[in-house]
Rosetta silent file (secondary structure, phi, psi, omega in degrees, C-alpha in Angstrom):
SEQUENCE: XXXXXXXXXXXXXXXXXXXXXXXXXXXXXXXXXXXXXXXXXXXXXXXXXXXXXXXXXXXXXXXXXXXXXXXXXXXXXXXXXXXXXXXXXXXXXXXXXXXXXXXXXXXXXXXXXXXXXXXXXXXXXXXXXXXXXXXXXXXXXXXXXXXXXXXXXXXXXXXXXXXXXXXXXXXXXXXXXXXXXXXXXXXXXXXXXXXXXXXXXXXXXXXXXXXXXXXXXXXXXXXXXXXXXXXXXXXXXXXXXXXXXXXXXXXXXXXXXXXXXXXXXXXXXXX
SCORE:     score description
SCORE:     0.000 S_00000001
   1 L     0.000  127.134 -177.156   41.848   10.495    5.490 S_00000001
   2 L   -75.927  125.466  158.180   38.147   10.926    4.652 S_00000001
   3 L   -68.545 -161.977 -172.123   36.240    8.768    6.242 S_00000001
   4 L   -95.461  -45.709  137.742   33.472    6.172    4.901 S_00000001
   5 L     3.554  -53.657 -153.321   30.913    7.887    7.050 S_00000001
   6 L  -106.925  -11.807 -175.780   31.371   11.326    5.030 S_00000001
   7 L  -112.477  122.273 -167.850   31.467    9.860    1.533 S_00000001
   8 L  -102.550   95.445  179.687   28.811   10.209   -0.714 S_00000001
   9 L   -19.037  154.823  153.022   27.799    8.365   -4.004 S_00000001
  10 L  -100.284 -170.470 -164.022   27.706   10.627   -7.097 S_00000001
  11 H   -66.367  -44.455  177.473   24.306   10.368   -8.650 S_00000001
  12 H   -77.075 -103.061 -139.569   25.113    7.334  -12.040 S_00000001
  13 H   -32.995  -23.203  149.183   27.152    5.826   -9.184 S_00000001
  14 H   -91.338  -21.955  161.546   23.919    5.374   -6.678 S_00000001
  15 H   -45.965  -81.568 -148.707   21.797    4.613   -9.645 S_00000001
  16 H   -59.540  -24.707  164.772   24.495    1.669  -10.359 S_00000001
  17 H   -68.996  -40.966 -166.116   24.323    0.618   -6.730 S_00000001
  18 H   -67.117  -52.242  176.753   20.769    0.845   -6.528 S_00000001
  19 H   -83.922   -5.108  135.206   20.839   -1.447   -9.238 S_00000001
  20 H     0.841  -88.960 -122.096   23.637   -3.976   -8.497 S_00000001
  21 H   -95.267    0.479  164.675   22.059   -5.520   -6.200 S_00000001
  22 H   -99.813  -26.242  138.717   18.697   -6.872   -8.534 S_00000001
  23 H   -33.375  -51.016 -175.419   21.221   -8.038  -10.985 S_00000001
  24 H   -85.367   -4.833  174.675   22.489  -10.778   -8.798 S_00000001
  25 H   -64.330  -42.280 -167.765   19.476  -11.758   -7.536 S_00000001
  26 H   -64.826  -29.746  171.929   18.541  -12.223  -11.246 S_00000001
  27 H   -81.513  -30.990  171.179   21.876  -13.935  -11.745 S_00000001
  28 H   -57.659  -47.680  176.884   21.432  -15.833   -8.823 S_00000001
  29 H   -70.695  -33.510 -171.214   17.942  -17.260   -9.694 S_00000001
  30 H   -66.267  -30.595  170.334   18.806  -17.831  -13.032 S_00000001
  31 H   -92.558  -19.846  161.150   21.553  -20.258  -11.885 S_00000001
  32 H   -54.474  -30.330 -161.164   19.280  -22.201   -9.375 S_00000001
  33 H   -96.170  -43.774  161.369   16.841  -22.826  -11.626 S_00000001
  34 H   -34.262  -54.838  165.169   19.506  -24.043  -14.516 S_00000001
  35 H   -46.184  -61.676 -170.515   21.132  -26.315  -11.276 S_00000001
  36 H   -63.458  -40.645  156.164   17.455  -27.566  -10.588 S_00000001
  37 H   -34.514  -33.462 -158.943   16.719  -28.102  -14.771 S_00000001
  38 H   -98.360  -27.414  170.675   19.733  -30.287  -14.595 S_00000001
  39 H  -125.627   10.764  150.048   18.796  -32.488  -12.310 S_00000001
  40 L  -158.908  122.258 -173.095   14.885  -32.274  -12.846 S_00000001
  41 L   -82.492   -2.611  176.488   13.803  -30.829  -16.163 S_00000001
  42 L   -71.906  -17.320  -85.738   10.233  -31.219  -14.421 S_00000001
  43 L  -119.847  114.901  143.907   11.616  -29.030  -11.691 S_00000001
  44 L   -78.550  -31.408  162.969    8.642  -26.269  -10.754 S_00000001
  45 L   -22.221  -63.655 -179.281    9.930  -24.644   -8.079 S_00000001
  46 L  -154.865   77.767  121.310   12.135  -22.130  -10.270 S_00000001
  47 L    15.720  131.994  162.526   10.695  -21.748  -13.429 S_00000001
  48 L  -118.025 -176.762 -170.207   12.984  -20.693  -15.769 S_00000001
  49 H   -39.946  -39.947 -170.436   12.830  -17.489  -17.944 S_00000001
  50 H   -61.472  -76.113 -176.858   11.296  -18.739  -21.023 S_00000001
  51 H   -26.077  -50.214  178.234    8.712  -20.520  -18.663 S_00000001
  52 H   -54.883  -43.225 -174.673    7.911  -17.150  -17.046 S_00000001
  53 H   -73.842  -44.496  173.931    7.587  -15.318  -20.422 S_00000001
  54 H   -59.584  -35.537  149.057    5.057  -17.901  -21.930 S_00000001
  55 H   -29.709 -117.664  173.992    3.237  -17.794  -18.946 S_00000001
  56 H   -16.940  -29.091  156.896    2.721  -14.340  -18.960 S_00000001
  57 H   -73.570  -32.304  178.015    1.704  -13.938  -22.843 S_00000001
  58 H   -42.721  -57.596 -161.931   -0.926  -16.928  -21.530 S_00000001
  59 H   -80.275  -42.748 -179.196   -2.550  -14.542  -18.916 S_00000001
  60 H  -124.320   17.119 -177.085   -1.872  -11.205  -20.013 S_00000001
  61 L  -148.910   22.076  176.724   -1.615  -11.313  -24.126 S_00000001
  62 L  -144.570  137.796 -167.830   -3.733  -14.126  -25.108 S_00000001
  63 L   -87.665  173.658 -164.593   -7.855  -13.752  -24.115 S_00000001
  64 L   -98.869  154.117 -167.882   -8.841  -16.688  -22.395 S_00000001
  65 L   -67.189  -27.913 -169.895  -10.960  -19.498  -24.165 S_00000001
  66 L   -56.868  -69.720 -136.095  -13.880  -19.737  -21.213 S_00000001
  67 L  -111.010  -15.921  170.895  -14.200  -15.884  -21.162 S_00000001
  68 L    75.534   -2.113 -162.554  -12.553  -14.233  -24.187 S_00000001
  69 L   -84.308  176.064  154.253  -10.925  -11.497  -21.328 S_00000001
  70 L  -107.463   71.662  174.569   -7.192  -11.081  -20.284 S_00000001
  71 L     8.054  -63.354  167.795   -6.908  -12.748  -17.053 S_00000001
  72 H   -60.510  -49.131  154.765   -3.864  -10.558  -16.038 S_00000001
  73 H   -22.174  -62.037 -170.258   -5.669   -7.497  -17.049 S_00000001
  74 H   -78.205  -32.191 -173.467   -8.667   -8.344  -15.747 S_00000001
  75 H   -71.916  -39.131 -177.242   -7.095   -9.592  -12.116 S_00000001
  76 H   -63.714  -76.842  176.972   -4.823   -6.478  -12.086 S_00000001
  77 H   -32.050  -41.486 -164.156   -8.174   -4.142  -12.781 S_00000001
  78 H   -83.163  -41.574  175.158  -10.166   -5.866  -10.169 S_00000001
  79 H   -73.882   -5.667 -175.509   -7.618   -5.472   -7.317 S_00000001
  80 H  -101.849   -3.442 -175.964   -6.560   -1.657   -8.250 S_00000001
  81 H   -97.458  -63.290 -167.480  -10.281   -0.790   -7.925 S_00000001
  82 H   -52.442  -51.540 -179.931  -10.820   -2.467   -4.316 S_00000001
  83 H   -43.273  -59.976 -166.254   -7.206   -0.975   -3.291 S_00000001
  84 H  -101.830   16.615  151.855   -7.908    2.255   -4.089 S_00000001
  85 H   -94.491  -12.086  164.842  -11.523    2.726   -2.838 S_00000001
  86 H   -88.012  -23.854 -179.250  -10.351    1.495    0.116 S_00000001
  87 H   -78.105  -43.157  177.332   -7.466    3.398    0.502 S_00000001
  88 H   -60.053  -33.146  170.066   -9.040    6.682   -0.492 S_00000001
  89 H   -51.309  -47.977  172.914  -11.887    5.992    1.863 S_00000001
  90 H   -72.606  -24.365 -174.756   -9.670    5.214    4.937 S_00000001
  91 H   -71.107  -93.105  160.223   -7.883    8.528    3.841 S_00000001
  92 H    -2.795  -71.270 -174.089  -11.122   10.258    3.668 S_00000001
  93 H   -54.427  -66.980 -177.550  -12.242    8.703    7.074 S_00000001
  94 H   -46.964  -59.406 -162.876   -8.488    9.385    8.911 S_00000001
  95 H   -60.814  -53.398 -164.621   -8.229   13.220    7.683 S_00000001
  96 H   -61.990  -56.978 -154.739  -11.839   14.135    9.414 S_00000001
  97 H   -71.087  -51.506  168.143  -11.383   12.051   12.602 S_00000001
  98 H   -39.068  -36.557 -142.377   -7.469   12.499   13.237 S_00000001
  99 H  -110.075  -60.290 -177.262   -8.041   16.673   12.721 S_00000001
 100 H   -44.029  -54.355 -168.856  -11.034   16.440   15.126 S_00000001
 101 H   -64.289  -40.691 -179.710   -9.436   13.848   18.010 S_00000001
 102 H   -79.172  -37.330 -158.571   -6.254   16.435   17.430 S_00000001
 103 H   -80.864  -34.590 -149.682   -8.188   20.020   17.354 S_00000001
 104 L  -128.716  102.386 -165.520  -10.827   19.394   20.052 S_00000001
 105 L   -72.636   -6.929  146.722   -9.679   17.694   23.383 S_00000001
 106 L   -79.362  -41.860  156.576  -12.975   16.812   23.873 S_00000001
 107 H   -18.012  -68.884 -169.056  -13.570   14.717   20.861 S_00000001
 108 H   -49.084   -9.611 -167.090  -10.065   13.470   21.697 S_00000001
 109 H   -91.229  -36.193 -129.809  -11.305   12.194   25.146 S_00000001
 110 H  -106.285  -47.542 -162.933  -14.680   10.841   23.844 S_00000001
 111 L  -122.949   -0.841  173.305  -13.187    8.708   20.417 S_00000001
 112 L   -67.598  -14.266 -179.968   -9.511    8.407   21.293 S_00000001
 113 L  -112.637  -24.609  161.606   -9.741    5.187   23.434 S_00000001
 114 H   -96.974   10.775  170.009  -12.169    3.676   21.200 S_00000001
 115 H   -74.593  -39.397 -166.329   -9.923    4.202   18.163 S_00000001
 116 H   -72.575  -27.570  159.813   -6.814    2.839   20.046 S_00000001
 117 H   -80.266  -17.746  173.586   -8.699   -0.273   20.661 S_00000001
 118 H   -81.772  -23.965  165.331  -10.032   -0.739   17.543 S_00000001
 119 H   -35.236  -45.136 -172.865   -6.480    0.039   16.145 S_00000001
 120 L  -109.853   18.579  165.732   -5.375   -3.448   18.184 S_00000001
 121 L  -101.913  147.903 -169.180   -7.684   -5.992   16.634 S_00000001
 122 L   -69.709  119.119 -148.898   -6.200   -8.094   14.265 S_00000001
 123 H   -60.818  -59.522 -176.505   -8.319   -6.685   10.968 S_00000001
 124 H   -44.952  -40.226  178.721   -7.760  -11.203    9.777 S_00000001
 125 H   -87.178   13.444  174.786   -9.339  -12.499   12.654 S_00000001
 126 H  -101.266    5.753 -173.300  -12.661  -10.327   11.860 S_00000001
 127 H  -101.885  -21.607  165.577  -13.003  -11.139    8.376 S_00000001
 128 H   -55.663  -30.047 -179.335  -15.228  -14.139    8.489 S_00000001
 129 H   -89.176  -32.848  175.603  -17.487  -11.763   10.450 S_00000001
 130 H   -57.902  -30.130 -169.140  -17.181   -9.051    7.709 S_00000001
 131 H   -69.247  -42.532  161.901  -17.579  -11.569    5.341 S_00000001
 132 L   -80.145   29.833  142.624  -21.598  -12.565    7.038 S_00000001
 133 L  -105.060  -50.623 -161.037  -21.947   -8.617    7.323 S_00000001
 134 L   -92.331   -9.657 -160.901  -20.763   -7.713    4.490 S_00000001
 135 L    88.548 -167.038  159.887  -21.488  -10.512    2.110 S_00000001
 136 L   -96.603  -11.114 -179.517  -19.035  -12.296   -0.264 S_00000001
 137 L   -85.644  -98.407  148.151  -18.898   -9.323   -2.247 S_00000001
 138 L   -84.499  -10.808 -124.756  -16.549   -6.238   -3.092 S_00000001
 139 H  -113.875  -17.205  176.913  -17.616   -4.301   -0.445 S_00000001
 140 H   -58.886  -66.673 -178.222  -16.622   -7.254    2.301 S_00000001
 141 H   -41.135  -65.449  147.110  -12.658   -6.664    0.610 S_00000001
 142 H    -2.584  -80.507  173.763  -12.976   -3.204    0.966 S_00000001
 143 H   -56.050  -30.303  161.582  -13.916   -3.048    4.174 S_00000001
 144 H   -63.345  -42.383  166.566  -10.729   -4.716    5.463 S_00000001
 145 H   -39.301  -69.635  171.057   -8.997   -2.637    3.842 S_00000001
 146 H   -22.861  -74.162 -166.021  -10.670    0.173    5.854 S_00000001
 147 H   -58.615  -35.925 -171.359  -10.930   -1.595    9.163 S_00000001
 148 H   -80.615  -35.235  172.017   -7.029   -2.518    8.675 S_00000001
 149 H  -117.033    7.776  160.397   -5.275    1.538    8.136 S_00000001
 150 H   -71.189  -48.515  169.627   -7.935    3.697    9.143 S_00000001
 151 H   -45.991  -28.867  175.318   -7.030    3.370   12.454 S_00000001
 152 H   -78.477  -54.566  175.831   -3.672    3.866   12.037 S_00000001
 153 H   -40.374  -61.877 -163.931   -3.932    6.739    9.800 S_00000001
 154 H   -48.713  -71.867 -168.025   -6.534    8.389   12.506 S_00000001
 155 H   -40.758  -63.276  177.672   -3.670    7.657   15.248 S_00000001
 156 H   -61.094  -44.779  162.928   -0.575    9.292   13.021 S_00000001
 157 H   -65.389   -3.998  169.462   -2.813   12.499   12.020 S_00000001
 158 H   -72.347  -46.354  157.396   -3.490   12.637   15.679 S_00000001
 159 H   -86.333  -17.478  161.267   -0.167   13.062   16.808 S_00000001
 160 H   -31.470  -53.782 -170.126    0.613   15.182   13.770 S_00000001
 161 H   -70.754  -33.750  172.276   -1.790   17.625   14.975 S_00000001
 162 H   -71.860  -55.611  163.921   -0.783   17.528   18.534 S_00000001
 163 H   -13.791  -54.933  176.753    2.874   18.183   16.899 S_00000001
 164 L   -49.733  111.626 -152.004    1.787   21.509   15.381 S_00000001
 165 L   -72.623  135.409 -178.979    3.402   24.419   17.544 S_00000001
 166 H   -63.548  -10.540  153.599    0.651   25.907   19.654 S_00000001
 167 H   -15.820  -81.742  177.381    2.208   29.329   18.620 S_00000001
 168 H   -52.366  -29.403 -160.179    0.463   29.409   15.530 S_00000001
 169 H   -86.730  -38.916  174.890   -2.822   28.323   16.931 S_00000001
 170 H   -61.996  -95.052 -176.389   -2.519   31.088   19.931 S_00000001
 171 H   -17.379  -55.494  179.218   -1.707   33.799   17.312 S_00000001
 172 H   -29.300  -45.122 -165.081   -4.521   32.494   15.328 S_00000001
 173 H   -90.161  -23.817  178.265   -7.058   33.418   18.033 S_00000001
 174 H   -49.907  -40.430 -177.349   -5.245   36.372   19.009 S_00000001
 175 L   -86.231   21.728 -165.390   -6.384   37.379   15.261 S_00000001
 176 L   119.575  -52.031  161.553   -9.740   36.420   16.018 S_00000001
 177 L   -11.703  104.965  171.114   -9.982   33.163   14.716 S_00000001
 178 L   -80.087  177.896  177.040  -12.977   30.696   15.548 S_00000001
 179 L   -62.059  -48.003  166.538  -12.533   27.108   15.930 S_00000001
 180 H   -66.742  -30.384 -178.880  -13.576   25.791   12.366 S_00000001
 181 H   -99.534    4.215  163.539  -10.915   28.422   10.711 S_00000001
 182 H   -75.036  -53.901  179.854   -8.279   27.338   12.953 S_00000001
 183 H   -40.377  -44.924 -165.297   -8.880   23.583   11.862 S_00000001
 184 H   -90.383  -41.178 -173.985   -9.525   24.818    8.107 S_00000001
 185 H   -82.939  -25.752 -162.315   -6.691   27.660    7.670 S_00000001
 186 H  -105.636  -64.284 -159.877   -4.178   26.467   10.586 S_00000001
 187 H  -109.904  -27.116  166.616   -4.171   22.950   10.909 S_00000001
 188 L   -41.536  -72.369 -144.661   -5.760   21.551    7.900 S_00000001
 189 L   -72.832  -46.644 -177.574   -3.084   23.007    5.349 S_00000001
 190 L   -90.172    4.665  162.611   -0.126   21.385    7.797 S_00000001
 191 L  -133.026   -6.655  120.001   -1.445   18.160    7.732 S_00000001
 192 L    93.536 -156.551  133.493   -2.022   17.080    4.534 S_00000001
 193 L   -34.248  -55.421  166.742    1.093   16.497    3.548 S_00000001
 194 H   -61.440  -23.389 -174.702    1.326   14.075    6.688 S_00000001
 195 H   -73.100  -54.333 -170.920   -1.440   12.290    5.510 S_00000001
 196 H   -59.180  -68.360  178.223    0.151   11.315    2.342 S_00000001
 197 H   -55.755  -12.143  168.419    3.093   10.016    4.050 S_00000001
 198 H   -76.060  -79.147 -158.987    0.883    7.983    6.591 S_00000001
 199 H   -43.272  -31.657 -169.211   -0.427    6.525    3.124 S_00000001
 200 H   -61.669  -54.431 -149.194    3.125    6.231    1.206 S_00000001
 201 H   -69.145  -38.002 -159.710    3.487    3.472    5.097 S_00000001
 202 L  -104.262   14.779  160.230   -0.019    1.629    5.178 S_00000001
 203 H   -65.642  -18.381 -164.255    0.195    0.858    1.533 S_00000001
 204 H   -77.912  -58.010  148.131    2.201   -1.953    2.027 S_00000001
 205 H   -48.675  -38.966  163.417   -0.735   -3.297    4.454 S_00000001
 206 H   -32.693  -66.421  169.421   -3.474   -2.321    2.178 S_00000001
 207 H   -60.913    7.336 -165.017   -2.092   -4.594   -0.245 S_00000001
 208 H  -121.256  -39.101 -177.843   -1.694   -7.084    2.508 S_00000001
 209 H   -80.064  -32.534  177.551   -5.648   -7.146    3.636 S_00000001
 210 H   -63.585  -38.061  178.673   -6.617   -7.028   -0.472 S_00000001
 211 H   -51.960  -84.335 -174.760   -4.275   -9.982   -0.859 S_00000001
 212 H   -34.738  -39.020 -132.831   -6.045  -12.273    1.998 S_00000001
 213 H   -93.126  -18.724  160.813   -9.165  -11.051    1.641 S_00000001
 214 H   -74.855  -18.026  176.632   -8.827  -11.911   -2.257 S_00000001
 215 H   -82.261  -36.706  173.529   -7.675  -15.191   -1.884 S_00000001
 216 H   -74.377  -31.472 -151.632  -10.642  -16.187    0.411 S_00000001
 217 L  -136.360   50.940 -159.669  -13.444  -14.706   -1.099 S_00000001
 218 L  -146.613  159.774  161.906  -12.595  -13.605   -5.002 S_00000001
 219 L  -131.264   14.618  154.811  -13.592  -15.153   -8.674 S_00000001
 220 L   161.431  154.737  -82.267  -10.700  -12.987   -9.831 S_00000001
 221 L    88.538  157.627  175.489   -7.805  -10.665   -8.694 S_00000001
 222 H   -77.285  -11.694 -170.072   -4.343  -10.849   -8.190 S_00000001
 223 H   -99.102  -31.374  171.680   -4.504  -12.393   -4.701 S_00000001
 224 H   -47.687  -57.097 -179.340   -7.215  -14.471   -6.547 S_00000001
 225 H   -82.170  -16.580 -159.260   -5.030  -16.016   -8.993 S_00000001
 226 H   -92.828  -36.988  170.903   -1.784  -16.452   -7.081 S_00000001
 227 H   -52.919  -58.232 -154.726   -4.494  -18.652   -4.517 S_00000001
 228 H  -111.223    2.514  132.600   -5.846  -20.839   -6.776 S_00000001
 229 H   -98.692   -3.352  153.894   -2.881  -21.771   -8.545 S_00000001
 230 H   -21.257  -80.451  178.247   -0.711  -22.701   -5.839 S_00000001
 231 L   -40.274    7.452  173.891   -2.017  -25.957   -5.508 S_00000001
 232 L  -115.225    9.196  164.324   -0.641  -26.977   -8.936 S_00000001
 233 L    66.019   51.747 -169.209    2.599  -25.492   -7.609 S_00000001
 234 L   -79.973   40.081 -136.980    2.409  -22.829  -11.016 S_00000001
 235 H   -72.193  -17.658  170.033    5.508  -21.073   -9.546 S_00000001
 236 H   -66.694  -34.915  170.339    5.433  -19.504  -13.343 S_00000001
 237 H   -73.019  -69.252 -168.113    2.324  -17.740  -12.831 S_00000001
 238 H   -43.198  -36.932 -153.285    2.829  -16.770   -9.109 S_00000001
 239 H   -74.345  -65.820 -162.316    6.643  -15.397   -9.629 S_00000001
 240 H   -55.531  -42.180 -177.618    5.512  -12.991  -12.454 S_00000001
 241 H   -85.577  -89.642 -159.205    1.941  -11.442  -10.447 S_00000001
 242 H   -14.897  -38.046 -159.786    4.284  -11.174   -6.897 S_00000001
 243 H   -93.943  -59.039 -114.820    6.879   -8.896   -9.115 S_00000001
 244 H  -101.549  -17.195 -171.063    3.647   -7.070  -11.032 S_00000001
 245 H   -97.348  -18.205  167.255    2.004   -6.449   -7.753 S_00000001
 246 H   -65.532  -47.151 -170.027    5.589   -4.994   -6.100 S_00000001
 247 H   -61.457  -83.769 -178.293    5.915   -2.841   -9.091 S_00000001
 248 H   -19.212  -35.608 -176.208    2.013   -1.385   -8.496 S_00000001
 249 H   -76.122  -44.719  174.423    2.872   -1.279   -4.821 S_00000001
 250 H   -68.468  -57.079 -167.046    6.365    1.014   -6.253 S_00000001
 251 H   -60.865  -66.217  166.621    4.262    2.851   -8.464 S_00000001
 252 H    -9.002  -69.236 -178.780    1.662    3.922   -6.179 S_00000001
 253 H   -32.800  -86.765 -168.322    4.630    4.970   -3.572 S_00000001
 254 H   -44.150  -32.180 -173.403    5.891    6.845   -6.084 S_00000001
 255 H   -74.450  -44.346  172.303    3.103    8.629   -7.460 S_00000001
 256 H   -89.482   29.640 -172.099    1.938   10.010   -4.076 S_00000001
 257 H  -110.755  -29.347  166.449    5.198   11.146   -3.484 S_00000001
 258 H   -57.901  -56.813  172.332    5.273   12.945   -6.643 S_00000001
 259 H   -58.351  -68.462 -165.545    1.909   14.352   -5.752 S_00000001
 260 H   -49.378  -81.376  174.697    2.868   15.731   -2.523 S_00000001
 261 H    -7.616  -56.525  172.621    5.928   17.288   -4.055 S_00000001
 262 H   -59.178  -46.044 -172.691    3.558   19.192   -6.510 S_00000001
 263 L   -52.054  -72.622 -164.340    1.036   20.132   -3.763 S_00000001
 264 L  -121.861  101.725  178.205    3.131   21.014   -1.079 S_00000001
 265 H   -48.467  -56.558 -140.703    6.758   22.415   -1.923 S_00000001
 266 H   -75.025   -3.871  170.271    7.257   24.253    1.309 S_00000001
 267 H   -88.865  -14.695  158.049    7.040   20.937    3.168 S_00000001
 268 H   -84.732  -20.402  168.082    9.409   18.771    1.679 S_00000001
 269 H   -83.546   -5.574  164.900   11.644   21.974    1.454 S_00000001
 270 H   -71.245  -59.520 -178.385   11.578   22.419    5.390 S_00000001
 271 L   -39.307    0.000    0.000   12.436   18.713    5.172 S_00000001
C-alpha cells in the first residue's frame, strides 16, 4: 500500500489545491457578509462585493475632485518608490558589510557586535527619533526601512560567507590569489544568490516598517489610506488595498525569484 507520505500531486491537481483553499475563503466571506446584510443592511464590517467594486472604481478609476489624481494609483506609486529604495539600499548596504564581516576576521571582530546589537532594537520604538532626524519626509520612511533588514541581511550574508567551504578559498591562494580577488572571484559570485533569498524573507518586514511608518507620517500611500480611513470603519476601502498590497508583496517574491533563476542557474540547480 503506498503510503500518503510518498504520494505526490500531479501538476493541474496542485494548481487545484493551491487554489481550493481561496475559494472557500471567498465563499465563506461572501456568506458572512450576506448573514450580516440580513440582519443589518448598514452592516460595515463585511462589505459586500458590489460595495468593494464601487469602492475601488472610486479610488482607482475615477480622479478625485480635490486633486484630479487616482488615489489608488497615486498611494500604490508612492509606497513602491519608498519600498524599493529602501530595500535596494539595505541590499546595497548588507552585500558590502556581510562580505567584509565574513572575508576579513578582523572587520568581523571590529563591526560584528555592533551589528548584532543594532540588529536587536526594535526599528518602531526609534521612529519618533528618526522622525526629528530625519524630518517628516520620505527619507524618515526610508530609513526604517533600512534600519529594520539591513541588519538582518548583514547577519544572513555573514553566515553565508562563513558557510563557503574553505577549500575553495585555500586553493584560491594556492593560485596566487590576493584578498580583494578572493572576495570578488570566490566569494562574491556565491553569495549573491543568498542575498536575494535574504530579500525574497525581509520583504514581508519591509512592507511592515513602510506600512507604520506610512500611517504616522504620510499625506498619501497605501499604509496612508488604510490609516485614515479606519476611523469611519471603510472596511470597503481597507479590504481591497490589504489584498492589492499582498499581491505587490507576491509579485515582488516572485519576480526576484525569477531573477535569480535567470542569473544564477547553477545555484538553484545544486538546490
Amino acid at each position: 500500500m503506498k503510503r500518503w507520505i510518498n504520494k505526490k500531486p500531479s501538476k493541474a491537481l496542485a494548481i487545484a489545491l493551491g487554489i481550493l483553499p481561496f475559494i472557500l475563503i471567498m465563499a465563506l466571506y461572501q456568506w458572512g457578509s450576506e448573514a450580516r446584510k440580513i440582519e443589518n443592511p448598514n452592516d460595515k464590517l463585511l462589505p459586500s462585493v458590489s460595495q468593494i467594486y464601487n469602492a475601488v472604481d472610486r479610488l482607482a478609476f475615477t480622479p478625485s475632485k480635490r486633486t484630479g489624481e487616482y488615489l489608488f494609483w497615486q498611494d500604490t506609486s508612492s509606497s513602491l518608490k519608498r519600498l524599493l529604495v529602501g530595500v535596494v539600499f539595505s541590499a546595497a548596504i548588507a552585500l558590502v558589510l556581510g562580505l567584509i564581516t565574513g572575508a576579513l576576521p578582523l572587520f568581523a571582530a571590529n563591526l560584528n557586535p555592533l551589528i548584532t546589537v543594532i540588529s536587536l532594537i526594535p526599528p518602531m520604538a526609534i521612529l519618533p527619533l528618526l522622525f526629528i532626524v530625519f524630518g517628516l519626509g520620505e527619507l524618515s520612511k526610508v530609513m526604517l526601512i533600512i534600519i529594520g533588514i539591513t541588519p538582518f541581511l548583514i547577519r544572513d550574508l555573514y553566515q553565508k560567507t562563513q558557510e563557503i567551504p574553505q577549500e575553495q578559498l585555500v586553493k584560491a591562494q594556492t593560485l596566487g590569489a590576493s584578498s580583494f580577488q578572493l572576495i570578488n572571484r570566490v566569494l562574491l559570485p556565491q553569495v549573491l544568490p543568498r542575498l536575494m533569498d535574504a530579500l525574497r524573507l525581509s520583504l514581508g518586514t519591509a512592507w511592515l516598517f513602510l506600512i507604520a511608518a506610512e500611517a504616522i507620517a504620510a499625506t498619501e500611500g497605501l499604509g496612508y489610506r488604510i490609516f485614515l480611513v479606519r476611523r469611519y470603519l471603510s472596511m470597503d476601502i481597507i479590504l481591497p488595498y490589504v489584498m492589492w498590497i499582498t499581491f505587490l508583496a507576491f509579485l515582488l517574491d516572485w519576480m526576484l525569484i525569477k531573477s535569480s533563476k535567470k542569473l544564477f542557474p547553477w545555484y538553484h540547480a545544486a538546490k
